[in-house]
Each structure stands twice: as C-alpha cells, then as structure tokens.
PDB file as gemmi writes it, atoms N, CA and C in Angstrom:
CRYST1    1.000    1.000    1.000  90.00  90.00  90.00 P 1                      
ATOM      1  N   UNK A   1     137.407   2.520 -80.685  1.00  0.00           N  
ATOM      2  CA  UNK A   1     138.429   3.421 -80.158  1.00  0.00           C  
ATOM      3  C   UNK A   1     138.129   3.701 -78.683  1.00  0.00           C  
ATOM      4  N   UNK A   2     139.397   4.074 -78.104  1.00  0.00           N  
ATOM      5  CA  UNK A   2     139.293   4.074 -76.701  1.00  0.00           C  
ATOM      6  C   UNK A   2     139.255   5.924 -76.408  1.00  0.00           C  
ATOM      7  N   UNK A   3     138.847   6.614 -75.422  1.00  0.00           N  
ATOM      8  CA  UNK A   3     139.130   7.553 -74.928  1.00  0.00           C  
ATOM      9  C   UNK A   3     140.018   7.723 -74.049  1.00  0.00           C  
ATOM     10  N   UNK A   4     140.320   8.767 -74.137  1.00  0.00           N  
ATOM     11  CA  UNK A   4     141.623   9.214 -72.925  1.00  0.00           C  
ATOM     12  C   UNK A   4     141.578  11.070 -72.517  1.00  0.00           C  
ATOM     13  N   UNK A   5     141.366  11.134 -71.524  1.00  0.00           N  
ATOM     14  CA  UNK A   5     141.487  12.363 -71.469  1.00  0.00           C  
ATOM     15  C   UNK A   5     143.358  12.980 -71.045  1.00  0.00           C  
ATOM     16  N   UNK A   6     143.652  13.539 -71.526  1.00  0.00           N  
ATOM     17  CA  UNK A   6     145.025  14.076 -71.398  1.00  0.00           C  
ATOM     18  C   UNK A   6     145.248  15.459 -70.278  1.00  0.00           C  
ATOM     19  N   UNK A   7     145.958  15.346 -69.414  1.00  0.00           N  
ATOM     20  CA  UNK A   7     145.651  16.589 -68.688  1.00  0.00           C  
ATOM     21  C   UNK A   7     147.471  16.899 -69.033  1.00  0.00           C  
ATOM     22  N   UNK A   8     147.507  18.237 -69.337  1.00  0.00           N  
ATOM     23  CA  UNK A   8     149.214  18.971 -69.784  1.00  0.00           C  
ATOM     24  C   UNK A   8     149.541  20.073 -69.007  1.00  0.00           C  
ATOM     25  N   UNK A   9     150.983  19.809 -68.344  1.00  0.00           N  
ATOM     26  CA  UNK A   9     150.897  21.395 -68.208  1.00  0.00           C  
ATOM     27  C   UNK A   9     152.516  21.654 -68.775  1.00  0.00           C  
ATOM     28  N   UNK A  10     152.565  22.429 -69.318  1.00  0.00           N  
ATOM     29  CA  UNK A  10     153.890  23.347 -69.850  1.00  0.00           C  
ATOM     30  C   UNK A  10     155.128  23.205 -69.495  1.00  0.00           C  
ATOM     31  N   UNK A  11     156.537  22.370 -69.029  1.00  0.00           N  
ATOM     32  CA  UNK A  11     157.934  22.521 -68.557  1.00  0.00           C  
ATOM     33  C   UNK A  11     158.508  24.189 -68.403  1.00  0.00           C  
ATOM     34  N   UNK A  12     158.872  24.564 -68.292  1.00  0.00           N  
ATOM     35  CA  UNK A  12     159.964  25.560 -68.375  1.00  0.00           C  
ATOM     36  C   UNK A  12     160.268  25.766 -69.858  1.00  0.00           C  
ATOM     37  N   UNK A  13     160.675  24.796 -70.241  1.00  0.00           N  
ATOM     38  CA  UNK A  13     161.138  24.781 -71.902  1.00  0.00           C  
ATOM     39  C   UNK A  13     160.172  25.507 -72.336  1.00  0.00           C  
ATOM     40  N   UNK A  14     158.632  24.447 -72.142  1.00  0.00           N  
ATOM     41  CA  UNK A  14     157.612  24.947 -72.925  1.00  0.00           C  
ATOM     42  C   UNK A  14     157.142  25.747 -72.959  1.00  0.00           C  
ATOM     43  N   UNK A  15     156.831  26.723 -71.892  1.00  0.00           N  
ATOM     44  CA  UNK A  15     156.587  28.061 -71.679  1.00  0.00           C  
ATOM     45  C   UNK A  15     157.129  29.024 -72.307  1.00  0.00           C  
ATOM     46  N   UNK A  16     158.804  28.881 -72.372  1.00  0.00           N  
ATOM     47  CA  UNK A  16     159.910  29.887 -72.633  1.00  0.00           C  
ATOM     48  C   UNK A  16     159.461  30.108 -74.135  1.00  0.00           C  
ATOM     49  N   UNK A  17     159.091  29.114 -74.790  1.00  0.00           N  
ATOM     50  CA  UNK A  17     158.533  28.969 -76.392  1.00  0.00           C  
ATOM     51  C   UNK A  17     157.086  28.969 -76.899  1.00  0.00           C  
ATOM     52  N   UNK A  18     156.316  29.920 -75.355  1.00  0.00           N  
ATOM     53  CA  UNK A  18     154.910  29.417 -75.362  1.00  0.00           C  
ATOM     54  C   UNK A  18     154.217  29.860 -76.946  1.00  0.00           C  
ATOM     55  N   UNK A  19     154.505  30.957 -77.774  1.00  0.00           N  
ATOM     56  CA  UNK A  19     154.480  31.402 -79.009  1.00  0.00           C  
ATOM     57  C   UNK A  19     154.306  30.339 -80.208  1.00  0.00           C  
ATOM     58  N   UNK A  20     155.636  28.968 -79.636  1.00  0.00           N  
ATOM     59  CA  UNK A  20     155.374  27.910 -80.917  1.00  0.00           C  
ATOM     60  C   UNK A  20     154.579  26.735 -80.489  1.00  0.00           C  
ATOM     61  N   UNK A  21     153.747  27.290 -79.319  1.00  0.00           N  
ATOM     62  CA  UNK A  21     152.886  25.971 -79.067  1.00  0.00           C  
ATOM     63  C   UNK A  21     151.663  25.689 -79.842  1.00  0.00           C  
ATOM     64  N   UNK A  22     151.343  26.370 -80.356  1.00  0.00           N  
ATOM     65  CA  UNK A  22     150.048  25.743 -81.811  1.00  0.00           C  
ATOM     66  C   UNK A  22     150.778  25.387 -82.932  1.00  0.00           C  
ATOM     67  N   UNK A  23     152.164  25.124 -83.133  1.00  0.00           N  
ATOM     68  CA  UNK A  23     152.751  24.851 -84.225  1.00  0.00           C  
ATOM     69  C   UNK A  23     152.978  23.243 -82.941  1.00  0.00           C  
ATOM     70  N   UNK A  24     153.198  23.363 -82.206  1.00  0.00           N  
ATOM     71  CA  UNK A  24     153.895  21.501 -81.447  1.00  0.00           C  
ATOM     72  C   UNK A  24     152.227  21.205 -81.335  1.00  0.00           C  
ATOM     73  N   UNK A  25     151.048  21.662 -81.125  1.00  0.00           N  
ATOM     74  CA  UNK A  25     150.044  21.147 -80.981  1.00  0.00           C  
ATOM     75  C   UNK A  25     149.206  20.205 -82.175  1.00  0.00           C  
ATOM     76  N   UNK A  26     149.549  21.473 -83.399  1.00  0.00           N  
ATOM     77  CA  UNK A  26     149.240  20.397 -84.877  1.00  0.00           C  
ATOM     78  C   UNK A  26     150.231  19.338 -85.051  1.00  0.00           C  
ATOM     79  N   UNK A  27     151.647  19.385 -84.574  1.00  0.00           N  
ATOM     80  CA  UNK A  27     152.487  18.655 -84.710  1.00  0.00           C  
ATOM     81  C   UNK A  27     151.901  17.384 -83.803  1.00  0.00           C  
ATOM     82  N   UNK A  28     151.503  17.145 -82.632  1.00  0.00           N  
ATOM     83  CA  UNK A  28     150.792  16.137 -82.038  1.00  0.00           C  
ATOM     84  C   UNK A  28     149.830  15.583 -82.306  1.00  0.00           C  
ATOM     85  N   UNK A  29     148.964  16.282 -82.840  1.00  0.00           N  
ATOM     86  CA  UNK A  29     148.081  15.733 -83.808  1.00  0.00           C  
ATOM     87  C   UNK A  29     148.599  14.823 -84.442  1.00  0.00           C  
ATOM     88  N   UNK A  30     149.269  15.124 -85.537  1.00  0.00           N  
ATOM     89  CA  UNK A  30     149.930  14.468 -86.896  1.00  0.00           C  
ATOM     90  C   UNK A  30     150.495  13.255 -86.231  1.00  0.00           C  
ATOM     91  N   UNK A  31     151.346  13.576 -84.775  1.00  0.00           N  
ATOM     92  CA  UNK A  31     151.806  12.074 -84.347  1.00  0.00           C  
ATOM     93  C   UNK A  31     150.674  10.985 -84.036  1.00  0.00           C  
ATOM     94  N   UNK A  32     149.716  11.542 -83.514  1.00  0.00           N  
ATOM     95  CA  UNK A  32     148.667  10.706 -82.898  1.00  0.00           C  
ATOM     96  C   UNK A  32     147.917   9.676 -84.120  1.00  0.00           C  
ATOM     97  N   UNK A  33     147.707  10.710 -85.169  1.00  0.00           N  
ATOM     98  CA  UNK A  33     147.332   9.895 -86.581  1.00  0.00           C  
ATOM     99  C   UNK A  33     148.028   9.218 -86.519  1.00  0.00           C  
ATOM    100  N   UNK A  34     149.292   9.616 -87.041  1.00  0.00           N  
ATOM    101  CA  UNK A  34     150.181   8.309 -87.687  1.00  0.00           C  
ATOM    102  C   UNK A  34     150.346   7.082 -86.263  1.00  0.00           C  
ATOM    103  N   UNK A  35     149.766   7.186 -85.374  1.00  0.00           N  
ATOM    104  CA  UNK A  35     149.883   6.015 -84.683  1.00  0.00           C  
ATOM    105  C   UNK A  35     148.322   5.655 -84.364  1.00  0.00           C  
ATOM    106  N   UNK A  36     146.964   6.356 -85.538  1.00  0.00           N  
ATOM    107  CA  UNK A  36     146.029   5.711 -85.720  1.00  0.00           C  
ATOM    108  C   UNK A  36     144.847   5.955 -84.061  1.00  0.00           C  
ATOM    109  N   UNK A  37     144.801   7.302 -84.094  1.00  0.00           N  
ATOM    110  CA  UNK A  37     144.670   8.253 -82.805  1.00  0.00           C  
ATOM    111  C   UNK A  37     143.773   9.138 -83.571  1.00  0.00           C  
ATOM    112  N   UNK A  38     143.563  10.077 -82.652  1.00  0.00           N  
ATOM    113  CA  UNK A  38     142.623  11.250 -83.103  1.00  0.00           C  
ATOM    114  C   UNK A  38     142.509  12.072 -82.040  1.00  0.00           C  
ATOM    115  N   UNK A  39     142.470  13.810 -82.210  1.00  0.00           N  
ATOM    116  CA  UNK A  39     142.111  14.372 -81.040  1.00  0.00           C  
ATOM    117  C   UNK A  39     140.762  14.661 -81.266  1.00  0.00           C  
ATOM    118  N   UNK A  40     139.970  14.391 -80.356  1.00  0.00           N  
ATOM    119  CA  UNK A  40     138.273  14.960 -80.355  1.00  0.00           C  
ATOM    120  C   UNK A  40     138.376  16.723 -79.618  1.00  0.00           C  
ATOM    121  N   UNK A  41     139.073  17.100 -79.145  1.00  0.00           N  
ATOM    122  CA  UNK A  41     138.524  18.325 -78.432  1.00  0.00           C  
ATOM    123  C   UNK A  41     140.138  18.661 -77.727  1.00  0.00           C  
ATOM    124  N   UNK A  42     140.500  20.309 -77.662  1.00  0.00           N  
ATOM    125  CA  UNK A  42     141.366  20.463 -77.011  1.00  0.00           C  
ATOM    126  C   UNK A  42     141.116  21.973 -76.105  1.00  0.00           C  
ATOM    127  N   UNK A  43     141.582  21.890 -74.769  1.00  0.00           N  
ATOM    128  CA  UNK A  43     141.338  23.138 -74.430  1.00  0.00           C  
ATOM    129  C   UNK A  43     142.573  23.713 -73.878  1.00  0.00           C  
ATOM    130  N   UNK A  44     142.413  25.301 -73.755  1.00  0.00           N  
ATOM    131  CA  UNK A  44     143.548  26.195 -73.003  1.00  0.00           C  
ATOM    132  C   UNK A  44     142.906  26.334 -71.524  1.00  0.00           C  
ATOM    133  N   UNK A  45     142.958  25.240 -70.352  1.00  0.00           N  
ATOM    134  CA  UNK A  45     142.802  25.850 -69.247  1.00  0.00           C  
ATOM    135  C   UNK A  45     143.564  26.537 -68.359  1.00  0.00           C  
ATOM    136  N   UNK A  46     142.810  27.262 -66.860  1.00  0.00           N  
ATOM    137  CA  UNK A  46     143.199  27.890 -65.759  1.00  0.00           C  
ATOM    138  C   UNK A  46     142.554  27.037 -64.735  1.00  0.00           C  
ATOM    139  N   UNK A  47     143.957  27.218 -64.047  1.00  0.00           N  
ATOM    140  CA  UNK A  47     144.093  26.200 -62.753  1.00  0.00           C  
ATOM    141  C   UNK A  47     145.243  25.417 -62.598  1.00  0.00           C  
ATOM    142  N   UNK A  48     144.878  23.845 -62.649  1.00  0.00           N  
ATOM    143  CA  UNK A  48     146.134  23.052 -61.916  1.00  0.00           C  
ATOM    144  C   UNK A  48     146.704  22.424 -63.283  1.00  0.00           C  
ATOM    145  N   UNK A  49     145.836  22.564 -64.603  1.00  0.00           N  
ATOM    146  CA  UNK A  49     146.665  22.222 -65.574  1.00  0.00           C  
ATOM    147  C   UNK A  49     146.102  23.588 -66.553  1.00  0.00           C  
ATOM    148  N   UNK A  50     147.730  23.344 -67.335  1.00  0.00           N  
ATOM    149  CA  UNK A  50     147.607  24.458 -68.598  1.00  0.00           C  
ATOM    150  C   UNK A  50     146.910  24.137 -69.863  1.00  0.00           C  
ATOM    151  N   UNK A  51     146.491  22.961 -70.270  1.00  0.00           N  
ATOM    152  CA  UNK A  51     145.655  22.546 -71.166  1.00  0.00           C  
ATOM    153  C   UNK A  51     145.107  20.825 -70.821  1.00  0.00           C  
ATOM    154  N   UNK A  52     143.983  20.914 -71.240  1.00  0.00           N  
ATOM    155  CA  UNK A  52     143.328  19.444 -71.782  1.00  0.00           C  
ATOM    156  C   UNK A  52     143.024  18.959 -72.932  1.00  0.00           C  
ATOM    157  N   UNK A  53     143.466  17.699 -73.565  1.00  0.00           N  
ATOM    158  CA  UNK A  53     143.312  16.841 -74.641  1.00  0.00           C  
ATOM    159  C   UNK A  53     142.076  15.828 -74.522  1.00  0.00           C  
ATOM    160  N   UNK A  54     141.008  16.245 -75.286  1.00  0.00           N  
ATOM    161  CA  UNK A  54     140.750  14.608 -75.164  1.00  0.00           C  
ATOM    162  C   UNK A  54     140.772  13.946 -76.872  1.00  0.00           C  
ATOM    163  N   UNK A  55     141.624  12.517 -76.765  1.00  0.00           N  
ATOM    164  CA  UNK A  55     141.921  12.172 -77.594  1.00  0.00           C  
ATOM    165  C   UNK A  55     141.154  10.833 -77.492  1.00  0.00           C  
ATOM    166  N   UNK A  56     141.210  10.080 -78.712  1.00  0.00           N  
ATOM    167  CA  UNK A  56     141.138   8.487 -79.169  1.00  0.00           C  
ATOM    168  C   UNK A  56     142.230   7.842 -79.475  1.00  0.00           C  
ATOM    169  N   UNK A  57     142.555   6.357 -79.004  1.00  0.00           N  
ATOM    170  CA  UNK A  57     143.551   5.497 -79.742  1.00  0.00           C  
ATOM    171  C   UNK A  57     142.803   4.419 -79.740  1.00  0.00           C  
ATOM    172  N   UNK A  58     143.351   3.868 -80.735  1.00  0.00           N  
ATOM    173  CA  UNK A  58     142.988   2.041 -80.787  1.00  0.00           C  
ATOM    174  C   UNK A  58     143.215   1.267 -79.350  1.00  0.00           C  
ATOM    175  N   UNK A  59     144.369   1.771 -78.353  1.00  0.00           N  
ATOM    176  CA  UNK A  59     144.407   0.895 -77.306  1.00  0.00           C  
ATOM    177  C   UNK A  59     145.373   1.702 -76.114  1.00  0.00           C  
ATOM    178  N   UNK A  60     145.509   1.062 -75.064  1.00  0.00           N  
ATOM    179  CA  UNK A  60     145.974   1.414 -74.114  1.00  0.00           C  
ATOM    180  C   UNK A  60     147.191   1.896 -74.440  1.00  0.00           C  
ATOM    181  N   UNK A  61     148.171   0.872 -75.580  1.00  0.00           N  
ATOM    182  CA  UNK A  61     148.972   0.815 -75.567  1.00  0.00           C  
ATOM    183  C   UNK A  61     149.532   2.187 -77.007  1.00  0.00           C  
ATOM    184  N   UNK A  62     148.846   2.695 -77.977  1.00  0.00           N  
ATOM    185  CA  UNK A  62     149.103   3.548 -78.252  1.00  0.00           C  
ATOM    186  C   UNK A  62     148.969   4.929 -77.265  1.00  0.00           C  
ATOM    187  N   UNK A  63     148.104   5.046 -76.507  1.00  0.00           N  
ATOM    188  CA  UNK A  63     147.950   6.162 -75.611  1.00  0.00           C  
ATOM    189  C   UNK A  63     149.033   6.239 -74.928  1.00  0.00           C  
ATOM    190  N   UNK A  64     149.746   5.234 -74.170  1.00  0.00           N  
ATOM    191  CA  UNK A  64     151.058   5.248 -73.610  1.00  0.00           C  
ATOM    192  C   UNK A  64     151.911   5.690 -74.912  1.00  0.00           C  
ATOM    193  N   UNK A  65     152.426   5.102 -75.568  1.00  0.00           N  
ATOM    194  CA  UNK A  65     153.533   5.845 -76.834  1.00  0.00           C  
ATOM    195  C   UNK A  65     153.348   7.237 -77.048  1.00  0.00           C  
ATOM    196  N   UNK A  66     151.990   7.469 -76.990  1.00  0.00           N  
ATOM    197  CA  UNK A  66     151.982   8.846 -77.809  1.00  0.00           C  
ATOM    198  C   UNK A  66     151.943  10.189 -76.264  1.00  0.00           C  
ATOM    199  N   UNK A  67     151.532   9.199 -75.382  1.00  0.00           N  
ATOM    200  CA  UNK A  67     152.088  10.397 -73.746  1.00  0.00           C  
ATOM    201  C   UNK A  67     153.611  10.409 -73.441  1.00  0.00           C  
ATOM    202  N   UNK A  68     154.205   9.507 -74.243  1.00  0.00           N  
ATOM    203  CA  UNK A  68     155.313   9.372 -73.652  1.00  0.00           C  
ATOM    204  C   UNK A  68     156.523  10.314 -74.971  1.00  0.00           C  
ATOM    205  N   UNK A  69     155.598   9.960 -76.147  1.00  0.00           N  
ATOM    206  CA  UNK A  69     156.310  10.748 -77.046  1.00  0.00           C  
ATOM    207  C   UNK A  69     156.212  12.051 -77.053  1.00  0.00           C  
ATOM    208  N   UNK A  70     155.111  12.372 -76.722  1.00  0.00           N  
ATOM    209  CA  UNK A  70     155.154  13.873 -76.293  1.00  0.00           C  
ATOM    210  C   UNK A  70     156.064  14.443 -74.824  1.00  0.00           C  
ATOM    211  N   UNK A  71     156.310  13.587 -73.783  1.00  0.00           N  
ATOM    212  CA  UNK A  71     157.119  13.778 -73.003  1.00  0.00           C  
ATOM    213  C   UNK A  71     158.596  14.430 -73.505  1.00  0.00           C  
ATOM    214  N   UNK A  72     159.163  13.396 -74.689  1.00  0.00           N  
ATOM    215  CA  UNK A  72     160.528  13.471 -75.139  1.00  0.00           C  
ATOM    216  C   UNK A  72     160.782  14.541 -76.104  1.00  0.00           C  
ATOM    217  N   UNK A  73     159.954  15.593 -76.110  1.00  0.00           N  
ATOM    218  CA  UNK A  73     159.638  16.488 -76.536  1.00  0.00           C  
ATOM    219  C   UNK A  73     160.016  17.754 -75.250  1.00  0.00           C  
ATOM    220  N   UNK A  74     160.137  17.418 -74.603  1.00  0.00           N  
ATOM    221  CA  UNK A  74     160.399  18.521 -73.456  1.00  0.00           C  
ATOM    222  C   UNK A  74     159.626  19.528 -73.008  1.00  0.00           C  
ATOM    223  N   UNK A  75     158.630  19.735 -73.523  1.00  0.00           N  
ATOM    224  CA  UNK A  75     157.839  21.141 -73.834  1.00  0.00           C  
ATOM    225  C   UNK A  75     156.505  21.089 -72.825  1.00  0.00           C  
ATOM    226  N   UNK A  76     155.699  19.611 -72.087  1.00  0.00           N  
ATOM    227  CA  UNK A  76     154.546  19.122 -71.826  1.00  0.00           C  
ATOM    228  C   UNK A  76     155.324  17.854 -70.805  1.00  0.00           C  
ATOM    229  N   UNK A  77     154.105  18.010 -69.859  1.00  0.00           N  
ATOM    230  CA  UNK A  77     154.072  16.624 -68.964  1.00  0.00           C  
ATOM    231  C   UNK A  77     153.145  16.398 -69.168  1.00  0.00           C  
ATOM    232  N   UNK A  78     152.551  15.513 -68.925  1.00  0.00           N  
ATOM    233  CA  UNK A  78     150.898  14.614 -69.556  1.00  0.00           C  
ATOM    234  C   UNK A  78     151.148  13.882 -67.993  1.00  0.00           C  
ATOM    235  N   UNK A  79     149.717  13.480 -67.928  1.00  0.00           N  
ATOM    236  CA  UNK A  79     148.899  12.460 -67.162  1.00  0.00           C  
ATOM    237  C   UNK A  79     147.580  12.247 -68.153  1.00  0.00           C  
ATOM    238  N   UNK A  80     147.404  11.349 -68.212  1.00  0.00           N  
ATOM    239  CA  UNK A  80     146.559  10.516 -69.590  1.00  0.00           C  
ATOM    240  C   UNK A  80     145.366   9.766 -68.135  1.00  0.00           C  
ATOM    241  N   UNK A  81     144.523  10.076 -68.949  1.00  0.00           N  
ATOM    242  CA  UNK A  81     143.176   9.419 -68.023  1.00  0.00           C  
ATOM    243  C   UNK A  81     142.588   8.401 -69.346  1.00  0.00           C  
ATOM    244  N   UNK A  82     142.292   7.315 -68.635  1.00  0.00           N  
ATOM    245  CA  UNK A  82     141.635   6.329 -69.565  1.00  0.00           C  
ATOM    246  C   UNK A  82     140.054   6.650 -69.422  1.00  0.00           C  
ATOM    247  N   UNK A  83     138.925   6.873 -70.041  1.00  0.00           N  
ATOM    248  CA  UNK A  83     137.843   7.410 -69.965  1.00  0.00           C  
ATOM    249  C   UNK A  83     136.684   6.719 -70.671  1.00  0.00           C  
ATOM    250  N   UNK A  84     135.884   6.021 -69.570  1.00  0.00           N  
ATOM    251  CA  UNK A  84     134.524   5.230 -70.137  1.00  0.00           C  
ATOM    252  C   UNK A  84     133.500   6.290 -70.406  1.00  0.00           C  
ATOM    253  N   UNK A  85     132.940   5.522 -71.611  1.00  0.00           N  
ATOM    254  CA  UNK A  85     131.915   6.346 -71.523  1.00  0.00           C  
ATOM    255  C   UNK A  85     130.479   6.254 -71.058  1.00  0.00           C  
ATOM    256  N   UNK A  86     129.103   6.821 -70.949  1.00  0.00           N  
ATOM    257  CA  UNK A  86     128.537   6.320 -69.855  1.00  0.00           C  
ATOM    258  C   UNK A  86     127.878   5.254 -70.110  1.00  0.00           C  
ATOM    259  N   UNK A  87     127.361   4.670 -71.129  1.00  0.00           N  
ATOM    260  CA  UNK A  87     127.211   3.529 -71.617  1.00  0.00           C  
ATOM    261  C   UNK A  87     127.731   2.644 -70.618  1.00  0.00           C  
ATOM    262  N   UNK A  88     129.516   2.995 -70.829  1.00  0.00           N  
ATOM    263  CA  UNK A  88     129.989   1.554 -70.248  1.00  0.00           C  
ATOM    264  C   UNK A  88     130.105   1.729 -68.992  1.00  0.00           C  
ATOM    265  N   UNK A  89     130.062   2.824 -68.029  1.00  0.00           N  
ATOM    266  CA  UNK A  89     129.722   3.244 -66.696  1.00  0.00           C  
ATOM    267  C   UNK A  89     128.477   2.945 -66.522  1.00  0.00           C  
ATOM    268  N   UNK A  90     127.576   2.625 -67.061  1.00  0.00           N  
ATOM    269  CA  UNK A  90     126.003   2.081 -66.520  1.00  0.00           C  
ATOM    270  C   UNK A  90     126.458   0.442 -66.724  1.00  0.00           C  
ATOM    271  N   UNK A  91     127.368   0.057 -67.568  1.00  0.00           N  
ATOM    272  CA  UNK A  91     127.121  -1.441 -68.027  1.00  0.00           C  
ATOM    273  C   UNK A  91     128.030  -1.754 -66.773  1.00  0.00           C  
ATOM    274  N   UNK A  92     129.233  -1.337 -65.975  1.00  0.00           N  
ATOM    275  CA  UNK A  92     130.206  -1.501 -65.033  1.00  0.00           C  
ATOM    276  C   UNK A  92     129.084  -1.861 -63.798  1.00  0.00           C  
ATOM    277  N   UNK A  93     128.699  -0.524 -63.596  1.00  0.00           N  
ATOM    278  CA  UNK A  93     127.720  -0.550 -62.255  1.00  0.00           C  
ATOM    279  C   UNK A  93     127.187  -1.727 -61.989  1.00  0.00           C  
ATOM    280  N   UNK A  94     126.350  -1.765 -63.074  1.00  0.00           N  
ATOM    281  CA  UNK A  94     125.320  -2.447 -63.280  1.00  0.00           C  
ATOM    282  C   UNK A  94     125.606  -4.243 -62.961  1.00  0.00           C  
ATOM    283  N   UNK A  95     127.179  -4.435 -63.112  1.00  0.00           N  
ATOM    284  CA  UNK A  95     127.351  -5.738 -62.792  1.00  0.00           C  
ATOM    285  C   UNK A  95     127.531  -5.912 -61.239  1.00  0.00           C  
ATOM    286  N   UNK A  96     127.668  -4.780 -60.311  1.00  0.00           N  
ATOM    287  CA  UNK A  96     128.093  -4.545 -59.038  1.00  0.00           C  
ATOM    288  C   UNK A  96     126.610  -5.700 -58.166  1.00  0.00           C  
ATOM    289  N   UNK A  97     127.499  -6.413 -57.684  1.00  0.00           N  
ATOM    290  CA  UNK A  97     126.367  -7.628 -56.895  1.00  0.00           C  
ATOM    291  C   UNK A  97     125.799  -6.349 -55.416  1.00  0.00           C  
TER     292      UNK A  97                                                      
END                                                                             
C-alpha cells in the first residue's frame, strides 16, 4: 500500500453543515474501503488547512478517485500528497550519483 497524506479544508457548503462532518468523515472512510484504502490517522487542524488525512490505497490511481470523489461531495477540497516512507527516502537518496 501506498501513502498519501490528504490536506482538506472545508467549502462554504461544508462549514454551513460543520455539525454533520463526523457523519461525511465515517462516510469517507467507508468509500475509501470499498475502493480497498484505509485511513491510518486523521486530524482537526489550525492554520492553512482545516483537517489532515493520512490514508493508504493500493495505487496512485485509487488515491485520485477517492480525492476526487470526495470533491463531488461539495463539502472538502483535498490536495493529496503522495508520501515515501523513510526507508524509501534513504533507498531514493542513496541512488543520487
């Protein structure tokens, strides 16, 4: 599985309904499974975003579906970070001539 860190922050919509956002948050969950995903960790931050995800998918290409399905949702904008871990950040370097 791949990592991704998810950075969210809230629309207008989503705010106006900020009350049913742990009901759309388990609901994202459930999407992410069924497209064979997982969330490892979620937070409520302060600052330049209103929450962080970090999730797992099988591939690049579920992480795109499931940022984008949450888009069509109205409620969240996402920017999705693809995220090595340091393993593979020592194995990257490490090929640097």
């Amino acid at each position: 599985m791949t990592t991704y860190v998810v950075l969210l922050n809230w629309t207008d919509q989503g705010i106006k309904s900020v009350r049913e956002s742990p009901k759309r948050l388990d609901a994202a969950r459930k999407v992410l499974e069924e497209m064979g995903g997982s969330f490892k960790d979620f937070y409520l931050t302060m600052g330049e975003y209103d929450m962080v995800a970090i999730c797992e998918a099988p591939d690049d290409a579920v992480a795109a579906r499931f940022s984008l399905t949450l888009g069509t949702y109205g409620n969240v904008r996402t920017r999705t970070l693809k995220a090595f871990p340091e393993a593979a950040y020592r194995e990257l370097i490490g090929t640097l001539g």
